[in-house]
C-alpha positions as CSV (number, residue, x, y, z in Angstrom):
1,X,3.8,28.7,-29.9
2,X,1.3,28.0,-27.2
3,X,1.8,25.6,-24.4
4,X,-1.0,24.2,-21.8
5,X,-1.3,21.8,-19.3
6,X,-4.8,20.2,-18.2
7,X,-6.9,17.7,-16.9
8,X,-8.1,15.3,-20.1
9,X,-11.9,13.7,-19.9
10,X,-13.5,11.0,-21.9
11,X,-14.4,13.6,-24.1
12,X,-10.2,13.9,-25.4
13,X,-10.2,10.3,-26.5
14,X,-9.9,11.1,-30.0
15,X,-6.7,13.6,-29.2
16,X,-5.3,10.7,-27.3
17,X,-5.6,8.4,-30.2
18,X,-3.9,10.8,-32.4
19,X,-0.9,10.6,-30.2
20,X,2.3,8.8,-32.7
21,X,3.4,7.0,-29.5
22,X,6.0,4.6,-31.1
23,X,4.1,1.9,-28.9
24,X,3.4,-1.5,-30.6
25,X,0.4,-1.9,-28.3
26,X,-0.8,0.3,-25.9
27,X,-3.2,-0.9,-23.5
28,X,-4.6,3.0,-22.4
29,X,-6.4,2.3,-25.5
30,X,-8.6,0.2,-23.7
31,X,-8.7,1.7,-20.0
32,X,-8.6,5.2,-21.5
33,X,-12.5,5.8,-19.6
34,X,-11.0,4.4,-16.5
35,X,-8.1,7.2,-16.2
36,X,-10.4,10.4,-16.5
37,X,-12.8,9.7,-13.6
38,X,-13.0,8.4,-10.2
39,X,-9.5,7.5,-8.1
40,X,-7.6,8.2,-11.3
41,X,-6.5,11.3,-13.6
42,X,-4.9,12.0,-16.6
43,X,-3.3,15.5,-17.5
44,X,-2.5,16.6,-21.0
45,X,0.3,18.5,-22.9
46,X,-0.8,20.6,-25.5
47,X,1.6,22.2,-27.7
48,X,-0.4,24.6,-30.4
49,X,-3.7,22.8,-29.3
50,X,-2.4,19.6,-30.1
51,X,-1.7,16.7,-27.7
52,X,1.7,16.1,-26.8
53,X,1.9,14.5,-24.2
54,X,0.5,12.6,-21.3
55,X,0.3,11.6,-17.7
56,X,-1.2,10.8,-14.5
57,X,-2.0,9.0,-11.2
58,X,-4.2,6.7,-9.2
59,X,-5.0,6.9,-5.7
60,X,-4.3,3.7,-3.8
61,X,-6.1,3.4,0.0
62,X,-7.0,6.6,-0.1
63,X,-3.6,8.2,0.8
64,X,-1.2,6.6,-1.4
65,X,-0.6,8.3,-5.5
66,X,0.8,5.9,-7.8
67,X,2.1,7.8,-11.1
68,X,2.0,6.7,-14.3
69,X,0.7,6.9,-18.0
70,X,3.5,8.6,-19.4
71,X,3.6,8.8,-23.4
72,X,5.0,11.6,-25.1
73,X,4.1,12.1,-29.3
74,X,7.7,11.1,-31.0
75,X,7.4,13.9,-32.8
76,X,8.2,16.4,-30.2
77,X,10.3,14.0,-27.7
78,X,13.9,15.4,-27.2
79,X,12.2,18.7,-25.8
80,X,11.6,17.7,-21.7
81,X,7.9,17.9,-22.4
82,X,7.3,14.3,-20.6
83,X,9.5,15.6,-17.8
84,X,7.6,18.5,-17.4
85,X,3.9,16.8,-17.8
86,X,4.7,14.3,-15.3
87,X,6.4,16.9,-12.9
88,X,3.0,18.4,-13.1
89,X,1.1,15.0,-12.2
90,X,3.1,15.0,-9.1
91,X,2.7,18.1,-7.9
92,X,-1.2,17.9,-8.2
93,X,-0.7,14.8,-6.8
94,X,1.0,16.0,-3.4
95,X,-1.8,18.7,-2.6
96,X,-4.4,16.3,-2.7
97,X,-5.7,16.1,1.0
98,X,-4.2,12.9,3.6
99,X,-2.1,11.8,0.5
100,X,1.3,10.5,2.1
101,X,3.2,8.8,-0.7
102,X,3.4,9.5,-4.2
103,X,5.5,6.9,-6.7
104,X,5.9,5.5,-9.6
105,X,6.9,1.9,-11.0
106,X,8.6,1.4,-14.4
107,X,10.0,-1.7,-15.5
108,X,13.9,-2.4,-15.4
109,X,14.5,-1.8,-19.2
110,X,12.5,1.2,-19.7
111,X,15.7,3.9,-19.3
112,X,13.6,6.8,-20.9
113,X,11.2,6.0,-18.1
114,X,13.6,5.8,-15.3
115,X,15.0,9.4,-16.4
116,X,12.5,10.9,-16.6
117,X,11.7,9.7,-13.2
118,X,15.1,11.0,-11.7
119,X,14.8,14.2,-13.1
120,X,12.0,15.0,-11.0
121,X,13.8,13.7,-7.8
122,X,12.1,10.7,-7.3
123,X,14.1,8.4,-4.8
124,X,14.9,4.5,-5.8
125,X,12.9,2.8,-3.0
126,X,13.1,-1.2,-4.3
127,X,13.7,-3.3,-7.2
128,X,11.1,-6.2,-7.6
129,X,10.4,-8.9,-9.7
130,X,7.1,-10.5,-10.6
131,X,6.5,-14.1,-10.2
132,X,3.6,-15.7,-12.5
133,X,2.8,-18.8,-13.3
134,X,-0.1,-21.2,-13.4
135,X,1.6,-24.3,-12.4
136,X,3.3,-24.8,-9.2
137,X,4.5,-28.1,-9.1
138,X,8.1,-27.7,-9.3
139,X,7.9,-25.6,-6.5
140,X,6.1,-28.2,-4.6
141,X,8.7,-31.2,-5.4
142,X,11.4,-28.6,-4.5
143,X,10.4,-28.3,-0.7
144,X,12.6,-28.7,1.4
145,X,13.1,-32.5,2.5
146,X,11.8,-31.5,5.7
147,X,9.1,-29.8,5.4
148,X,6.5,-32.4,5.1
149,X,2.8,-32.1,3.0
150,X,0.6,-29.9,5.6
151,X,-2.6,-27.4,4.7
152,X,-1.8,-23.6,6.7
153,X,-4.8,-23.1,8.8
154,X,-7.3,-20.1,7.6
155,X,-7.5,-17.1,9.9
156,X,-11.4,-15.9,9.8
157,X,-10.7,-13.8,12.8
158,X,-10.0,-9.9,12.0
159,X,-7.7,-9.3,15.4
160,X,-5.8,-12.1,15.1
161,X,-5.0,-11.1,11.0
162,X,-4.2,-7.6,12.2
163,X,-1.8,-8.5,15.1
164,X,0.1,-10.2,12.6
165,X,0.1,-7.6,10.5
166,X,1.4,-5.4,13.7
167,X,4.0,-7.9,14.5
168,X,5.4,-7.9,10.7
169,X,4.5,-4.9,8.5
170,X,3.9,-2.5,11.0
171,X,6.7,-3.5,13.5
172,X,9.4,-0.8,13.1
173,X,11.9,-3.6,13.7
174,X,10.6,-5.7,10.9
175,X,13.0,-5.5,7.6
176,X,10.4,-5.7,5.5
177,X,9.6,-2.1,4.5
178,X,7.8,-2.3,0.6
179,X,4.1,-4.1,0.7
180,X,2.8,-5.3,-2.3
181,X,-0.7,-3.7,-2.5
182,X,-1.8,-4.8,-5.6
183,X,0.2,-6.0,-8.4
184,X,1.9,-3.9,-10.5
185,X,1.2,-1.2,-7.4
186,X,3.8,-1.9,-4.3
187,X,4.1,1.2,-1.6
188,X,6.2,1.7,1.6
189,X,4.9,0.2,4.7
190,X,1.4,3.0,6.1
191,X,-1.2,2.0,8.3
192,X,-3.7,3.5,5.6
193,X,-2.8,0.2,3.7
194,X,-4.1,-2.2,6.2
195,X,-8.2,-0.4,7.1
196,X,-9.6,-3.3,8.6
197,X,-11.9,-3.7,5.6
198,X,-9.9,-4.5,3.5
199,X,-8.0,-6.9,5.8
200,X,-10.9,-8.4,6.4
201,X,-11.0,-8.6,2.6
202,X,-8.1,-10.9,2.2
203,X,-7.5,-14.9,3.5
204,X,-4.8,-15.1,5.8
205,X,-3.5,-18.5,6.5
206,X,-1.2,-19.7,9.2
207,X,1.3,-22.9,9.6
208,X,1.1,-25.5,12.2
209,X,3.3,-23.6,14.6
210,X,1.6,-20.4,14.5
211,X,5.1,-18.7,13.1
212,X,4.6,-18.2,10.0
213,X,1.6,-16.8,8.0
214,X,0.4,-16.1,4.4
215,X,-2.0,-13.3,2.7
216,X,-4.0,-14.6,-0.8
217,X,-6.6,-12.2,-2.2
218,X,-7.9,-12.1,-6.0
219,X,-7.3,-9.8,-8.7
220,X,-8.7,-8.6,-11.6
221,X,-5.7,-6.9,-14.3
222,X,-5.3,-7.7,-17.5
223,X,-5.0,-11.1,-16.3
224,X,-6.8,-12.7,-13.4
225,X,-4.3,-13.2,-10.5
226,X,-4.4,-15.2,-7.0
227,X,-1.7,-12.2,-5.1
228,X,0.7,-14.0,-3.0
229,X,1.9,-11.9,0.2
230,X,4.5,-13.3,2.5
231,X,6.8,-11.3,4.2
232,X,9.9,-13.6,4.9
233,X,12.4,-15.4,2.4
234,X,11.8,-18.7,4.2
235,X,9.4,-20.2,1.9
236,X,11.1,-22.8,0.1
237,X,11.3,-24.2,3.9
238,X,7.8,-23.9,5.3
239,X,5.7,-27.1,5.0
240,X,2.9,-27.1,3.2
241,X,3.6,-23.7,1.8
242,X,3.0,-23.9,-1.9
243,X,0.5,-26.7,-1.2
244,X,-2.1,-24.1,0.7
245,X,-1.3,-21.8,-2.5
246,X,-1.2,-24.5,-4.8
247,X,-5.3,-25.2,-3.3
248,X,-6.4,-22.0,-3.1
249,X,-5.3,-21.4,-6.9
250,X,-7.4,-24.6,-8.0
251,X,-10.5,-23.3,-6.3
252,X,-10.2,-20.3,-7.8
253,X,-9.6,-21.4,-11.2
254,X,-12.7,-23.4,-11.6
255,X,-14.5,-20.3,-11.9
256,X,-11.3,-18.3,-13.7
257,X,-9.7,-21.1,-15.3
258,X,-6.9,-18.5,-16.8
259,X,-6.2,-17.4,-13.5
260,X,-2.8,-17.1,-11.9
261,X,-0.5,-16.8,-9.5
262,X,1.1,-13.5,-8.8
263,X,3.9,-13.5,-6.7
264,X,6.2,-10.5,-5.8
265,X,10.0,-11.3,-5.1
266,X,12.6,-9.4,-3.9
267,X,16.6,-10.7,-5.2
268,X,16.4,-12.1,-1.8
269,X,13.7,-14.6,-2.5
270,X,14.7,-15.6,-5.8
271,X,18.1,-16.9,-4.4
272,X,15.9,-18.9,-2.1
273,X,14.0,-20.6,-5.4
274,X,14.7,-24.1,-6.5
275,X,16.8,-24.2,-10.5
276,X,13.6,-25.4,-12.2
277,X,11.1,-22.4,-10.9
278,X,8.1,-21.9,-13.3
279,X,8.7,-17.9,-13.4
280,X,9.8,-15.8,-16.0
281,X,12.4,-13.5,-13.9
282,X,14.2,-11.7,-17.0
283,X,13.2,-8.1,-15.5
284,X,12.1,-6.5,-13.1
285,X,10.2,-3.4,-11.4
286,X,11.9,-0.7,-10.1
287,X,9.7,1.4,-6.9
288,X,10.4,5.7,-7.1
289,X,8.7,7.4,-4.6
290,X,8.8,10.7,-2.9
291,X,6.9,11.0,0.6
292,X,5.1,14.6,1.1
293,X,6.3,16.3,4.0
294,X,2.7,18.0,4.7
295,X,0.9,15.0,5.5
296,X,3.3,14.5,8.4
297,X,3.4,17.9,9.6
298,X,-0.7,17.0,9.4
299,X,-0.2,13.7,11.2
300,X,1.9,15.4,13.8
301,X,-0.2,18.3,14.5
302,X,-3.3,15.7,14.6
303,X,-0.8,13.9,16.9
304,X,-0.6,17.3,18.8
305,X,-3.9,18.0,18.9
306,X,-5.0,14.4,20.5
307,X,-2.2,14.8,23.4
308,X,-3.2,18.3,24.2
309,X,-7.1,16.6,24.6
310,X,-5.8,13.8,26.1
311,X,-3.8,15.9,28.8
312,X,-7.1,18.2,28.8
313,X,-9.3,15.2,30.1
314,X,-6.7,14.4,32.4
315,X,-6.4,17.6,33.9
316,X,-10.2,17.6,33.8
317,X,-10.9,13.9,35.3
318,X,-7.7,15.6,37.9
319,X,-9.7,18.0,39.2
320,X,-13.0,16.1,39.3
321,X,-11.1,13.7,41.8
322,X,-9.9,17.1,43.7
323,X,-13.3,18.1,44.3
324,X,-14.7,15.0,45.0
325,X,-11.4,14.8,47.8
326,X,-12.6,18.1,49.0
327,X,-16.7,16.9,49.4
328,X,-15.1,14.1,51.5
329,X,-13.1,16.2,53.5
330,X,-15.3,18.6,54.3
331,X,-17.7,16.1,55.6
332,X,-15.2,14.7,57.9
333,X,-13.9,17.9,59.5
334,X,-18.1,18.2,59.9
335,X,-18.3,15.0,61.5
336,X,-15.4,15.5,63.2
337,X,-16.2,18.8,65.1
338,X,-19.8,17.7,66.1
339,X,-18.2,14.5,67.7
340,X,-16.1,17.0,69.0
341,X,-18.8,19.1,70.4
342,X,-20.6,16.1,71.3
343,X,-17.8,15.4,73.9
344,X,-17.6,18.8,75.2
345,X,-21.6,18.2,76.2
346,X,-20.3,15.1,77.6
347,X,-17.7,16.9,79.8
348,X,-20.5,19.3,81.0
């Protein structure tokens, strides 16, 4: 028996498709291009030159891995082969250059998944469940009594959407510690996911008060979604809320009229919904990750490397001041001892 591992291309399409997955539907089918080229990659089992199994990972913001695409023929399950394949995804994974995080996200009733996942020492970061629905009129009816019908103000300014971002996401004392990058795709609070292009990407909107804010940006999954970002539990209790989302979502579905809302919640927000919420909350998400030691030891030798230049022109700008003193002085003892001698003329 011969076993190899490697990286699949468009060109294996036909092996893939001759995978007996036991899946009823398997969207790969249709993305399969997608995972061979560009942020993505797909690695293959091959038992005897035959495909036996599969996985792979996406780069998210340029230093985040999400892992993924895990089948395995059902033929030759029972024998650690998707363990192994996806073992290998992470490890290529972790020596890519800047990558800081590398996870997966299976849903709550796939156990093979989840075991897989454990075996190769993935941590449980977060449970999530997503919240979809075109139609958010219970919601609205359910505000709070006092939180009366009010539009959030947009933020078009990039500082002011990135201080708020620093005084939430980024503020060590915040609780919130998961952001919800893209749906489907959460990661642990980076800086890397918040580049000022991208913020400058999404519509921030703020209430009345100035305490609260919102993030809505589009996307494009099987399923057009308006992504719903906001970092408190509170919501249920913010006037005008669900009314600025409720807008937003209308304007964009007159050009996506199947679009909709995409909303992820914790077990702490859902407690906070009204009886009669419009989503569909019978599973849930479940965030492994593993964070890679060498792209800290990186970011604390770059850390390093910018105090010992900062200290450097410090020193430097130090003893530019010293000579500078030293000019100075040395004119005044000058000027000093010919006033001096001019005196001792004087005295003559």
């Amino acid at each position: 028996m011969t076993k190899e591992i490697r990286l699949l291309t468009k060109s294996d399409f036909n092996l893939y498709k001759s995978m007996q997955t036991g899946l009823k539907e398997d969207y790969m089918l249709n993305i399969y291009p997608g995972l061979t080229d560009g942020v993505s990659r797909l690695f293959g089992l091959f038992i005897d030159e035959q495909l036996v199994s599969t996985a792979g990972y996406t780069v998210f913001a340029n230093h985040q891995v999400m892992l993924g695409r895990l089948r395995s023929d059902i033929r030759f399950r029972g024998r650690n082969y998707g363990t192994e394949i996806l073992q290998y995804a992470m490890d290529q994974a972790l020596v890519l250059p800047n990558v800081e995080f590398v996870g997966a996200n299976t849903q709550s009733d796939n156990y093979s998944a989840q075991k897989v996942i454990e075996k190769i020492n993935m941590t449980h970061l977060t449970t999530l469940y997503e919240g979809q629905t075109q139609d958010l009129s219970s919601l609205i009816s359910s505000q709070h009594p006092s939180a009366e019908t009010t539009s959030w103000s947009k933020i078009d300014d990039l500082g002011h959407k990135q201080e708020w971002i620093k005084r939430t996401y980024l503020n060590e004392e915040f609780p919130v510690t998961i952001f919800p990058f893209e749906a489907y795709y959460p990661f642990p609070v980076s800086e890397s996911l918040f580049k000022d292009e991208l913020v400058e990407s999404w519509n921030f909107y703020e209430n009345e008060d100035q305490t609260r804010y919102l993030i809505l940006w589009e996307e494009e999954k099987d399923d057009h979604y308006l992504h719903v970002t906001y970092p408190w539990t509170d919501f249920m209790d913010q006037a005008g809320f669900w009314e600025t989302v409720d807008e937003q979502l209308s304007i964009t579905r007159r050009n996506k009229p199947e679009t909709q809302m995409w909303i992820d919640l914790s077990e702490e927000k859902i407690k906070k919904l009204p009886e009669n919420h419009p989503f569909d909350l019978s599973f849930s998400w479940l965030l492994y990750g593993t964070f890679n030691p060498n792209a800290y030891h990186e970011k604390e030798s770059e850390n390093l490397t910018t105090d010992l230049s900062q200290a450097y022109n410090s020193l430097e700008f130090l003893e530019n001041e010293l000579k500078e003193l030293e000019v100075e002085l040395d004119k005044k003892i000058e000027k000093t001892e010919n006033l001096k001698q001019s005196l001792d003329e004087l005295d003559q």
